[in-house]
BAFI-3210 file (N, C-alpha, C; in Angstrom, 3 decimals, decimal comma, padded with zeros to 6 digits):
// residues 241
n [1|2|3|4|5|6|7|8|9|10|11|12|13|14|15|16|17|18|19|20|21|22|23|24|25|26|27|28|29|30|31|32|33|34|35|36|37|38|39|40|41|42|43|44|45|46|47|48|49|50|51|52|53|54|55|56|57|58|59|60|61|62|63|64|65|66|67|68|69|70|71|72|73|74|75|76|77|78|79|80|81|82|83|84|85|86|87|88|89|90|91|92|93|94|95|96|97|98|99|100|101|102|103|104|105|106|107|108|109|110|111|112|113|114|115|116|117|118|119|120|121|122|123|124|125|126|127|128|129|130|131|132|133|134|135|136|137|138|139|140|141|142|143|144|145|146|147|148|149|150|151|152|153|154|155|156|157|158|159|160|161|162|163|164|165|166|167|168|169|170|171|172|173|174|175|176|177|178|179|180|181|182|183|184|185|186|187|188|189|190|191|192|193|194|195|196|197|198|199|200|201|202|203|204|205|206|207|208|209|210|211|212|213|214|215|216|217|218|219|220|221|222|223|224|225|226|227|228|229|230|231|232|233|234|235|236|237|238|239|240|241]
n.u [015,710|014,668|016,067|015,176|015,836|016,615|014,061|012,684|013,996|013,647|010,367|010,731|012,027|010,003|007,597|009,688|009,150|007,088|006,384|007,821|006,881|004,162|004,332|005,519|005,722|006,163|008,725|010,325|011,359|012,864|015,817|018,773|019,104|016,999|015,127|016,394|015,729|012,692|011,649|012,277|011,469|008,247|005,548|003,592|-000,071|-002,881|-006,192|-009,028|-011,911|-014,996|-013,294|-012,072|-009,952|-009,208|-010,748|-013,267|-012,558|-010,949|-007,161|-004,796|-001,572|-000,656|000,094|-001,476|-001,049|-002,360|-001,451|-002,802|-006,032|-009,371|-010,746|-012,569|-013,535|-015,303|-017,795|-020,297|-023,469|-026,474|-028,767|-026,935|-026,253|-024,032|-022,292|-020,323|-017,243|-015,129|-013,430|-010,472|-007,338|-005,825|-002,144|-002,397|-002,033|-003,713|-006,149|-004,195|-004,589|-005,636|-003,500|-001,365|-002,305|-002,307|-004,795|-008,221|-009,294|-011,764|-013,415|-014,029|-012,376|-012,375|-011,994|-012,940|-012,878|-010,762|-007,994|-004,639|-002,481|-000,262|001,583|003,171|004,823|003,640|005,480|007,530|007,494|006,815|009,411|011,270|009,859|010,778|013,550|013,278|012,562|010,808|009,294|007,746|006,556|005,219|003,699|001,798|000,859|-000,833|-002,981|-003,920|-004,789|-006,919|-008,771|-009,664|-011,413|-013,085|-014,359|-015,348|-017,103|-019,214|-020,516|-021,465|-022,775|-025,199|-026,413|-026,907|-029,288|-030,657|-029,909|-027,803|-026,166|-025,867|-024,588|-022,242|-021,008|-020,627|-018,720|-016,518|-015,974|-014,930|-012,867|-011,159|-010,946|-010,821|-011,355|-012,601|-011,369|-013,197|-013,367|-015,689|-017,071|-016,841|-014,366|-015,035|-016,961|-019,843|-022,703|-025,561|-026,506|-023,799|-023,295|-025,590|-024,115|-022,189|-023,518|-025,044|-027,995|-030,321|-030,833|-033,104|-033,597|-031,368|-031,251|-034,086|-032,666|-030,252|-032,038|-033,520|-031,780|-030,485|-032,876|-032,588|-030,790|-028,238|-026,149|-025,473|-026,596|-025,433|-025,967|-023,732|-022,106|-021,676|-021,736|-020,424|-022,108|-022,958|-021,010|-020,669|-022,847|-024,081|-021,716|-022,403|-025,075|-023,888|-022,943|-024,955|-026,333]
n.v [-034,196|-030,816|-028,230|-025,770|-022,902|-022,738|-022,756|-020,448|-018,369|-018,506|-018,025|-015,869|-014,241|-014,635|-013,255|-010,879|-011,099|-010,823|-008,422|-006,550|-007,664|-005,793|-003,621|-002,328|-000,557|001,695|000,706|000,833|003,564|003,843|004,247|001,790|001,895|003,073|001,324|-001,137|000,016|000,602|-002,016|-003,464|-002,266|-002,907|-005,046|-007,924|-008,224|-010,794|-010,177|-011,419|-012,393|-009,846|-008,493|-005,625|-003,357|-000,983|001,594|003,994|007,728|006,718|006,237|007,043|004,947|003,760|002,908|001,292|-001,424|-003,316|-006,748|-009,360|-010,704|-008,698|-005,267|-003,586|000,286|001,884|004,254|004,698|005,348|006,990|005,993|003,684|002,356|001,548|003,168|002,138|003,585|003,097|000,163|-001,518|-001,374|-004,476|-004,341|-002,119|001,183|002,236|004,070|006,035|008,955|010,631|009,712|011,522|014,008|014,369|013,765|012,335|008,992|009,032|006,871|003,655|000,480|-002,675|-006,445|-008,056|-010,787|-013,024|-011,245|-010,339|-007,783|-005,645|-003,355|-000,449|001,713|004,792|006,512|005,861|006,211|008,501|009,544|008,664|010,012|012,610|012,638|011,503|013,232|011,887|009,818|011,386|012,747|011,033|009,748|012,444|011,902|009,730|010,583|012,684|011,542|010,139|012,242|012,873|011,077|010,868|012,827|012,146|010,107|011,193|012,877|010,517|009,202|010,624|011,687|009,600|007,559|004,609|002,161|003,475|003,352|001,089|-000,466|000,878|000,144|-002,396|-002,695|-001,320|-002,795|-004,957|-003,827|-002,934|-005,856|-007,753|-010,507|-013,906|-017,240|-018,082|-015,416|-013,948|-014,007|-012,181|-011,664|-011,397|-012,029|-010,899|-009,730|-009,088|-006,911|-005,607|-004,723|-003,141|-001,098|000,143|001,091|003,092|002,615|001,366|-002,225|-003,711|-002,594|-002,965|-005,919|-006,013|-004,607|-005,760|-008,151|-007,192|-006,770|-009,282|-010,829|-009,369|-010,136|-009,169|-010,232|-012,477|-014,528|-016,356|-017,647|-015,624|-014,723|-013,010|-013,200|-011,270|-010,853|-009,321|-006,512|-004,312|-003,115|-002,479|-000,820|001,280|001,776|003,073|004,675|006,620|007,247]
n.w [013,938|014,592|015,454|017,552|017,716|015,050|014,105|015,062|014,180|011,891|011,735|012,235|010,500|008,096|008,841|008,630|005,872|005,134|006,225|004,296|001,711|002,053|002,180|-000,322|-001,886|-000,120|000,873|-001,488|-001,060|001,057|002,687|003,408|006,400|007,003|006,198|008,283|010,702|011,047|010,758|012,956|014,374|013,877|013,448|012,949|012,697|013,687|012,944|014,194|011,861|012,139|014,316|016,227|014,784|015,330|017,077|017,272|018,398|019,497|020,540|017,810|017,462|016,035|012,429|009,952|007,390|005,046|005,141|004,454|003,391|004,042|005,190|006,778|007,391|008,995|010,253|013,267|012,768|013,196|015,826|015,651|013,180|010,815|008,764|006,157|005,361|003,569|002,278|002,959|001,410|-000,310|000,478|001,276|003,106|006,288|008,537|009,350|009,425|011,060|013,386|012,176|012,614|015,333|016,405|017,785|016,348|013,751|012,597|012,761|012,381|011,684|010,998|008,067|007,616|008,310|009,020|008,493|009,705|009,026|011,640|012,150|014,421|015,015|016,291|014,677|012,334|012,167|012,618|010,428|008,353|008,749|008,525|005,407|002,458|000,491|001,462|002,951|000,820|-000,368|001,533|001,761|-001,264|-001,182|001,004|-000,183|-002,319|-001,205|-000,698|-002,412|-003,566|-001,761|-001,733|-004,317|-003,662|-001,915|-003,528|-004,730|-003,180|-002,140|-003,894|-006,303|-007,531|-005,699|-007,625|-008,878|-006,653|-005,623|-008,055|-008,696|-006,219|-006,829|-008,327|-007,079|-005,424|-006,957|-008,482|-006,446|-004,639|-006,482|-008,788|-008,646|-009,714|-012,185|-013,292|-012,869|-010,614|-007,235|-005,432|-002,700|000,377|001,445|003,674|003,505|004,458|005,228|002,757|001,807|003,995|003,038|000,395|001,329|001,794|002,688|004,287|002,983|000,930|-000,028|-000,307|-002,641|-004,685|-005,230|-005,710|-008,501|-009,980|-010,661|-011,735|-014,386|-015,364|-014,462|-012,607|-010,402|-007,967|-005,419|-002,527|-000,262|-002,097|-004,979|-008,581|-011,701|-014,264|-016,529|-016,816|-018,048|-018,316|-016,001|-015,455|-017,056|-015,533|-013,372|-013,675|-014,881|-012,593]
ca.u [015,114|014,861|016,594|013,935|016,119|016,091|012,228|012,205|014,514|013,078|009,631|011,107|012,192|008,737|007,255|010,218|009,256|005,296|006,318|008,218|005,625|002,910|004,424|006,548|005,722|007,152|009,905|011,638|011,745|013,832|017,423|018,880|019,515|015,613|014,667|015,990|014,918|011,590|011,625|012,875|009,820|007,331|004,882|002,234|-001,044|-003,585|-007,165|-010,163|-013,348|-015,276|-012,407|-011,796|-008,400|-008,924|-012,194|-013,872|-012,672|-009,511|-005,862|-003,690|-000,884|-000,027|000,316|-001,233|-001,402|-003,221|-001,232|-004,032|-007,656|-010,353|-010,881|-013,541|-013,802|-017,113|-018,272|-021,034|-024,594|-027,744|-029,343|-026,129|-026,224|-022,740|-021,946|-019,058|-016,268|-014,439|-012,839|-008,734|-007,020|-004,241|-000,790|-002,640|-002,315|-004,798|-006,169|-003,188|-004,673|-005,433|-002,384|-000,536|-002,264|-002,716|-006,071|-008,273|-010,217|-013,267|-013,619|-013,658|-011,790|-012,272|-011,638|-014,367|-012,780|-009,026|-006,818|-003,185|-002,063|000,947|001,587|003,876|004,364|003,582|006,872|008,780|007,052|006,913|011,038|011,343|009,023|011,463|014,384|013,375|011,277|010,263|008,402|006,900|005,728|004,526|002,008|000,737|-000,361|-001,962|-003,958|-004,396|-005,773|-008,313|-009,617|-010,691|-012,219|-013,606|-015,189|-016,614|-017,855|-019,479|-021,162|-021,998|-023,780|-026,127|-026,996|-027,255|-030,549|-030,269|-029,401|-026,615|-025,061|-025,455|-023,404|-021,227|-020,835|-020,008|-017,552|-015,800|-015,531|-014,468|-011,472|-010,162|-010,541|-010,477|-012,388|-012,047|-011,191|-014,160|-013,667|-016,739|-017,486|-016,375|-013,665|-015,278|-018,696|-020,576|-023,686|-026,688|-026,070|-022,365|-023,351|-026,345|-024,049|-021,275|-023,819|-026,048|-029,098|-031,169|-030,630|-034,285|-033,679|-030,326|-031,821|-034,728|-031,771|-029,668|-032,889|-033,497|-029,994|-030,354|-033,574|-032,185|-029,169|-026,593|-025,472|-026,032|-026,420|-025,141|-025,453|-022,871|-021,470|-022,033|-021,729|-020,500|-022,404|-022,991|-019,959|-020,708|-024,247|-023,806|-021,198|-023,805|-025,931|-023,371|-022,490|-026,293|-027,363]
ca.v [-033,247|-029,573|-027,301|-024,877|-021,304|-022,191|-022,017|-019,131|-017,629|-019,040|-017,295|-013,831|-014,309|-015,176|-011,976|-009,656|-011,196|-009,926|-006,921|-006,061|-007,180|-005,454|-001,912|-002,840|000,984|002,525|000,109|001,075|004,887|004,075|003,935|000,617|002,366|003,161|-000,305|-001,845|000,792|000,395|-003,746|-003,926|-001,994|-003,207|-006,574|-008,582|-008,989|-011,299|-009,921|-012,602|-011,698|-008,591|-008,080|-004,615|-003,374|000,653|002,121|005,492|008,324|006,357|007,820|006,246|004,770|002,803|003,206|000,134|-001,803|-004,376|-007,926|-010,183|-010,514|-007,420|-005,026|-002,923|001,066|002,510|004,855|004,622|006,858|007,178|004,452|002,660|001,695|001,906|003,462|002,019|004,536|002,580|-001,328|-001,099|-001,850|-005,373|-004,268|-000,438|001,973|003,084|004,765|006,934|010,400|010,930|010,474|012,569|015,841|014,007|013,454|011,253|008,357|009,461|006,160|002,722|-000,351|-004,213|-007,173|-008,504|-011,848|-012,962|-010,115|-009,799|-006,181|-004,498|-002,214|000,345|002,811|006,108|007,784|005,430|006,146|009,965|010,122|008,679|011,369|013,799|012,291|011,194|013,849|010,950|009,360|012,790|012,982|009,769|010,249|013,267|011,739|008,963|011,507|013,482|010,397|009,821|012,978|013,009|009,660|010,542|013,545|011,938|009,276|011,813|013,381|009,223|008,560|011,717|012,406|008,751|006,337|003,074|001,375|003,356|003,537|-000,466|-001,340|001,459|-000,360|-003,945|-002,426|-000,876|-004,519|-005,804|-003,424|-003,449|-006,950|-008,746|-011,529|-015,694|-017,918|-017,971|-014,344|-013,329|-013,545|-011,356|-012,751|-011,415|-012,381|-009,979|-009,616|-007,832|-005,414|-005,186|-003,814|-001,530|000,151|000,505|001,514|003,819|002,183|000,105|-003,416|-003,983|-001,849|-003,614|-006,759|-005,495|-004,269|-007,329|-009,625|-006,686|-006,796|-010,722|-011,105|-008,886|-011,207|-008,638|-010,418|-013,961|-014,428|-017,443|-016,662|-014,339|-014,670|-012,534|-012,853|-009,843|-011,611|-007,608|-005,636|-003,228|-002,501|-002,113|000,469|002,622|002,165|003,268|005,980|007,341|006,906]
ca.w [014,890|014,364|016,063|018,264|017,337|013,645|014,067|015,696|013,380|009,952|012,023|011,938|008,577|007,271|008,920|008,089|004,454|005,145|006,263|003,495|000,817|002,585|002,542|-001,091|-002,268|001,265|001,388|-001,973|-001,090|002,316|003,053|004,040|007,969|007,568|006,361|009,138|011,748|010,731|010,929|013,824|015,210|013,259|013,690|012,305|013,950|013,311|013,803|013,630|011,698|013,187|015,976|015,728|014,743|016,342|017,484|016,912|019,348|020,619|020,008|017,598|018,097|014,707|010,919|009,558|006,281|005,278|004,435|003,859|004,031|004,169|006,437|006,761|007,913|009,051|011,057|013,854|012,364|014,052|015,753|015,460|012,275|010,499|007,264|005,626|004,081|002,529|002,222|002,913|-000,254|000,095|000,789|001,321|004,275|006,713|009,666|009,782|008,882|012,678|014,058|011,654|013,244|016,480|016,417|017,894|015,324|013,590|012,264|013,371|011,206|012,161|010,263|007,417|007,529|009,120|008,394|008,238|009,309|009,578|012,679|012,472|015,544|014,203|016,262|014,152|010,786|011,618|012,016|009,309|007,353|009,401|007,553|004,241|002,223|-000,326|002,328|003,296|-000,635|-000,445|002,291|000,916|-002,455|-000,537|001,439|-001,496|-003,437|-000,489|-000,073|-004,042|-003,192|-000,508|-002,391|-005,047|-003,180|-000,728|-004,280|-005,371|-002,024|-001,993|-005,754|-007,198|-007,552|-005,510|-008,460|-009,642|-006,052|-005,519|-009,321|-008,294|-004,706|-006,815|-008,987|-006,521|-004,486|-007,632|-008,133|-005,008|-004,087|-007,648|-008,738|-008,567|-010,732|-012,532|-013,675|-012,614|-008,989|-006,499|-004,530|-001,404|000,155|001,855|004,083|002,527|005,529|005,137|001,525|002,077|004,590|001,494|-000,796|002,273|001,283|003,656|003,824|002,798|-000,466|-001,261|-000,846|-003,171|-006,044|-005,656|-006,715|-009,724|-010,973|-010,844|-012,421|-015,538|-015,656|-014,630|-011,571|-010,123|-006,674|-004,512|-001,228|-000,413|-003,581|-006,462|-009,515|-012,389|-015,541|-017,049|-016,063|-018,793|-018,036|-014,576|-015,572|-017,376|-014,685|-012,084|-014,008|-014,897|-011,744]
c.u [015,449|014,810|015,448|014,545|015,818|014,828|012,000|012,762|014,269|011,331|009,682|011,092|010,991|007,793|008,452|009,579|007,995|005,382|006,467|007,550|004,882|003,487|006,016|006,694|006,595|008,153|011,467|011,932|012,490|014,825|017,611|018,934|017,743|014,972|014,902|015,666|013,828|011,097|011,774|012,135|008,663|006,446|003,308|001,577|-001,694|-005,229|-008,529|-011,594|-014,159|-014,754|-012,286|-009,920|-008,045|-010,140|-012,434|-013,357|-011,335|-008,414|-005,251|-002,397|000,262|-000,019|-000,151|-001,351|-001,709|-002,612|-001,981|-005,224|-008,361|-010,468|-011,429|-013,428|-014,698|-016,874|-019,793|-022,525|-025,520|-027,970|-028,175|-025,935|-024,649|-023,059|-020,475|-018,503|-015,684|-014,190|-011,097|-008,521|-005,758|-003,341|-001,556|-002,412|-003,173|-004,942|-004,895|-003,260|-004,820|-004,363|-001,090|-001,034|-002,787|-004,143|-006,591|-009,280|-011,197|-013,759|-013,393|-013,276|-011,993|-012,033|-012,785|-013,710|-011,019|-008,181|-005,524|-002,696|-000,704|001,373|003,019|004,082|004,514|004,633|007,964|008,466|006,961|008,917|011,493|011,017|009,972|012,736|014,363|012,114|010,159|009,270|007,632|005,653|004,737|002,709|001,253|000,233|-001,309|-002,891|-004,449|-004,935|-007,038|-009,286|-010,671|-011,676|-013,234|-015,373|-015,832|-017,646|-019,478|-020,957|-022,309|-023,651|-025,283|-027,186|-027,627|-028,391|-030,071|-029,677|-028,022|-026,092|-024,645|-024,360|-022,267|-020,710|-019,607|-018,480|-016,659|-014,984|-014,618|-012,659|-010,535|-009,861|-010,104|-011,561|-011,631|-012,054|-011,686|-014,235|-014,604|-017,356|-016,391|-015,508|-013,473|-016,524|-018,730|-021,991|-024,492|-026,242|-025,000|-022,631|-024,385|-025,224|-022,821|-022,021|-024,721|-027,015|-029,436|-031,118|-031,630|-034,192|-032,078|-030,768|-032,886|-034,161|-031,413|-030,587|-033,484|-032,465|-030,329|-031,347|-033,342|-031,057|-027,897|-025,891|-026,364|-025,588|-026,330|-024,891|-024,849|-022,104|-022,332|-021,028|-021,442|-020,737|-022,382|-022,115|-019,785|-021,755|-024,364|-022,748|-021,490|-024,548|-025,345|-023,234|-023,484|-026,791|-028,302]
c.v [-031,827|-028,852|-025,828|-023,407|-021,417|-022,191|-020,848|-017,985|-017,513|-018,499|-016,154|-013,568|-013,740|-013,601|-011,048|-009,608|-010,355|-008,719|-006,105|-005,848|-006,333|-003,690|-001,987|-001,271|002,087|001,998|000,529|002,434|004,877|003,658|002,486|000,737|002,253|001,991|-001,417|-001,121|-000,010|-001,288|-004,052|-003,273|-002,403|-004,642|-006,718|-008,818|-009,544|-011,241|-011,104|-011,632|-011,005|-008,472|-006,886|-004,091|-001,621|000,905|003,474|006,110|007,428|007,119|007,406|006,013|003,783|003,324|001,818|-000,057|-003,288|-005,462|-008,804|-010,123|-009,058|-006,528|-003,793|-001,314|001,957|003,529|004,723|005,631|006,632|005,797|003,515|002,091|002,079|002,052|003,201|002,921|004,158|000,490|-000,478|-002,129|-002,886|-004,186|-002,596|-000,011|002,589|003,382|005,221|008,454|011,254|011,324|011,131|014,214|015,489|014,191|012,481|010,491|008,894|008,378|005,169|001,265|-001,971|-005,038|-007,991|-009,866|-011,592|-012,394|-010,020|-008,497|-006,020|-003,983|-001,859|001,454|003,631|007,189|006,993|006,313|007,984|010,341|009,877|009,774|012,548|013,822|012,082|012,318|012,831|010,312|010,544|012,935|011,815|009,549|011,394|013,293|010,465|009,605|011,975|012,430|010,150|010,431|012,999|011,977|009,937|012,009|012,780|011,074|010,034|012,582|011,735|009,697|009,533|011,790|011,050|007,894|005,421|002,142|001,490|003,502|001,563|-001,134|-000,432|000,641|-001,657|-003,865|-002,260|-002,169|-005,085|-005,144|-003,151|-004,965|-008,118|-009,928|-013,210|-016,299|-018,010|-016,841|-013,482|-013,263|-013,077|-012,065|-011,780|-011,639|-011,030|-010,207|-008,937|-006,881|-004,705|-004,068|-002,964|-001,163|000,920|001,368|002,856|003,619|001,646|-001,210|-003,975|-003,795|-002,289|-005,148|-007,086|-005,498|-005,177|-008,149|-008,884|-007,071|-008,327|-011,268|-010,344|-009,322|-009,941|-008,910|-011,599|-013,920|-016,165|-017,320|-015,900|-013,891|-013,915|-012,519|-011,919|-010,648|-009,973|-006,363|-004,695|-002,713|-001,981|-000,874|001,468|002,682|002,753|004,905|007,322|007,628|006,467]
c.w [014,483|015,436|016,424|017,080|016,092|013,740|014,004|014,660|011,773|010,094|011,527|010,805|007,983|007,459|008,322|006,253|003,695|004,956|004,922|002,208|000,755|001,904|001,323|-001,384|-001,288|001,175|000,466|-001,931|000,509|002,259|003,612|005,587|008,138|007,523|007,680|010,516|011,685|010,956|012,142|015,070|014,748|013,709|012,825|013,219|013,265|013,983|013,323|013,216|012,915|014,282|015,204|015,933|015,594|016,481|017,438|018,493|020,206|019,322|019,681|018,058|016,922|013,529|010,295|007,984|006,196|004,710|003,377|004,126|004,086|005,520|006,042|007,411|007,576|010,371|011,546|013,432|013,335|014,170|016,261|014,801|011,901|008,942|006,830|004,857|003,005|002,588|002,286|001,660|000,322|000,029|000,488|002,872|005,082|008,333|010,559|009,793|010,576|013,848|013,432|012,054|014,151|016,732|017,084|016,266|014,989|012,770|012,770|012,353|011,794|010,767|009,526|007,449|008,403|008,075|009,062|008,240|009,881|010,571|012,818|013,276|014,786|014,893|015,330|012,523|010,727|011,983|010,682|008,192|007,648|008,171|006,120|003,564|001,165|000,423|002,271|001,994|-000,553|000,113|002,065|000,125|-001,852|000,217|000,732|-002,218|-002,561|-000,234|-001,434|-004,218|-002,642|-001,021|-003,193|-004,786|-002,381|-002,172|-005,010|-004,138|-001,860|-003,313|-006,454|-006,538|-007,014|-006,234|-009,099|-008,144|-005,054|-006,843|-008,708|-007,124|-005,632|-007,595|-008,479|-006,092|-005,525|-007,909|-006,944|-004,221|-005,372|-007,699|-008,675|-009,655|-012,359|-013,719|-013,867|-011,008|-008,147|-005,362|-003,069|-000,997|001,219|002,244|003,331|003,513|005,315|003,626|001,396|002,888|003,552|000,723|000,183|001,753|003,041|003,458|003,005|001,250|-001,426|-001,609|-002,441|-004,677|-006,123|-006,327|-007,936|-010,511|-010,922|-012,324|-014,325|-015,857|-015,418|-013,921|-011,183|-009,083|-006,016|-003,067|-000,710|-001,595|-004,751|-007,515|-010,731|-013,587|-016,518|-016,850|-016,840|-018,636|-016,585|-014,358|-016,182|-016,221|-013,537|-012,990|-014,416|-014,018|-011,762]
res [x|x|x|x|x|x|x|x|x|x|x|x|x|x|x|x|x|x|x|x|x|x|x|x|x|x|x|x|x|x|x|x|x|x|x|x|x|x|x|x|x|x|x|x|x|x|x|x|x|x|x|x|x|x|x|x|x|x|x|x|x|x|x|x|x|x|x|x|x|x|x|x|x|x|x|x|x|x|x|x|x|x|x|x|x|x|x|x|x|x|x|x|x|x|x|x|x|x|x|x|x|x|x|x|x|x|x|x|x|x|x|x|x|x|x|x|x|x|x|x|x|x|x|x|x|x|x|x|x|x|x|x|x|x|x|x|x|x|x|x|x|x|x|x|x|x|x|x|x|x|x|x|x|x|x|x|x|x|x|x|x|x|x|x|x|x|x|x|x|x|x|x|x|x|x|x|x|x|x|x|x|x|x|x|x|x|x|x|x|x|x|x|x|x|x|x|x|x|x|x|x|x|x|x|x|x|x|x|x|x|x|x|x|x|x|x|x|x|x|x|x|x|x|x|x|x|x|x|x|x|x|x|x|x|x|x|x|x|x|x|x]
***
C-alpha cells in the first residue's frame, strides 16, 4: 500500500521539477533564497484546447511560460476575425510586457492544443528584478528580441506576396515547434484558419496556396498535417516574396 503523503509529496516534486525546466534560462541567473522564493509561489496550470489562458483588455496578474504544448496569441481585428502575433515558444515567456508598465492586455493567448503553463505572480517576479539586476538584463533582451520580431514581422505581413508570407508562416512553425519523426512534417497541425490568421491572408487564399505549394511538390498535405518536402525553395520564396 502506498502511503497518501508520499503521493502528495512525490506530486510537488514532479511540478517543482516542471517548473524548473520550464523557466531553465531564469532559473540559472537566481540565487538559491530566490529559487526557492519563487517555487514556492509559483504553479502549473493545465489549460484545455482553445480555453483561454488571459484575454484582451484584462489586467495581468502573472508571468507565464509555456511547459508543454502550443499556445497561441492573437489579437481580436475587424469583424472578429483574429490575427495571430505570434505562437509561444516551449519553455518561453509570455504575456508579461503588460504588466511590467502596468498595463492592461492588448492581446489575447489561449491554448492551440493541452498546454502546460507556468504562472508566476508578477509581484513575485518583479522583486526579484528589484534584487537581482541579471534578471532585470534578462527581461530586457527578451523584450528587445520581440520588438525586432515583432518589427520585421510587421514589415513581412504588409510588403510580402501571399506566397512568400504563407512559406514564411511554415518555416516559422517549423522552428519554433520542430518537426516529427519523419523529419519532415510539422509537429503541429493546424486549421486552415488558424494559419491564414498567422500568415494575414484569408482562409480562402491560404487554402488556395497550400494546394499550389502541394501541387509543385514543396509541401504534402495530410489533413492538418504538413509536410516540408522543399525546405529550400520555400526559403527563396519566403524570402522574395
Amino acid at each position: 500500500m502506498i502511503d497518501d503523503s508520499v503521493m502528495v509529496i512525490s506530486g510537488k516534486e514532479t511540478e517543482k521539477e516542471q517548473i524548473t525546466k520550464a523557466i531553465k534560462d531564469l532559473w540559472e541567473l537566481l540565487t538559491e533564497d530566490q529559487r526557492t522564493f519563487l517555487l514556492e509561489n509559483s504553479s502549473l496550470e493545465i489549460f484545455k484546447k482553445n480555453e483561454f489562458i488571459y484575454h484582451e483588455k484584462s489586467t495581468p496578474e502573472y508571468l507565464f511560460c509555456l511547459a508543454k504544448g502550443k499556445v497561441k496569441i492573437f489579437k481580436e481585428g475587424i469583424g472578429g476575425r483574429q490575427q495571430i502575433v505570434r505562437m509561444a515558444k516551449p519553455e518561453g515567456f509570455f504575456g508579461y510586457r503588460a504588466g511590467f508598465v502596468s498595463d492592461q492586455y492588448s492581446t489575447s493567448a489561449s491554448a492551440f492544443d493541452v498546454a502546460t503553463v507556468c504562472q508566476i505572480p508578477l509581484t513575485i517576479i518583479k522583486t526579484i528584478i528589484k534584487e537581482n539586476s541579471d534578471v532585470a538584463i534578462y527581461f530586457i533582451k527578451q523584450l528587445a528580441g520581440l520588438l525586432g520580431r515583432a518589427d520585421e514581422q510587421t514589415v513581412n505581413l504588409t510588403q510580402k506576396h501571399i506566397r512568400g508570407r504563407l512559406a514564411e508562416a511554415l518555416l516559422r512553425l517549423k522552428s519554433k515547434y520542430g518537426i516529427e519523426d519523419d523529419g519532415k512534417t510539422l509537429a503541429i497541425s493546424l486549421s486552415r484558419e488558424d494559419l491564414a490568421n498567422l500568415s494575414n491572408m484569408t482562409t480562402s487564399n491560404a487554402i488556395r496556396t497550400l494546394s499550389a505549394f502541394a501541387t509543385e511538390d514543396l509541401i504534402a498535405i495530410d489533413g492538418k498535417k504538413i509536410k516540408l518536402l522543399e525546405e529550400e525553395k520555400l526559403h527563396k520564396i519566403s524570402k522574395n516574396g
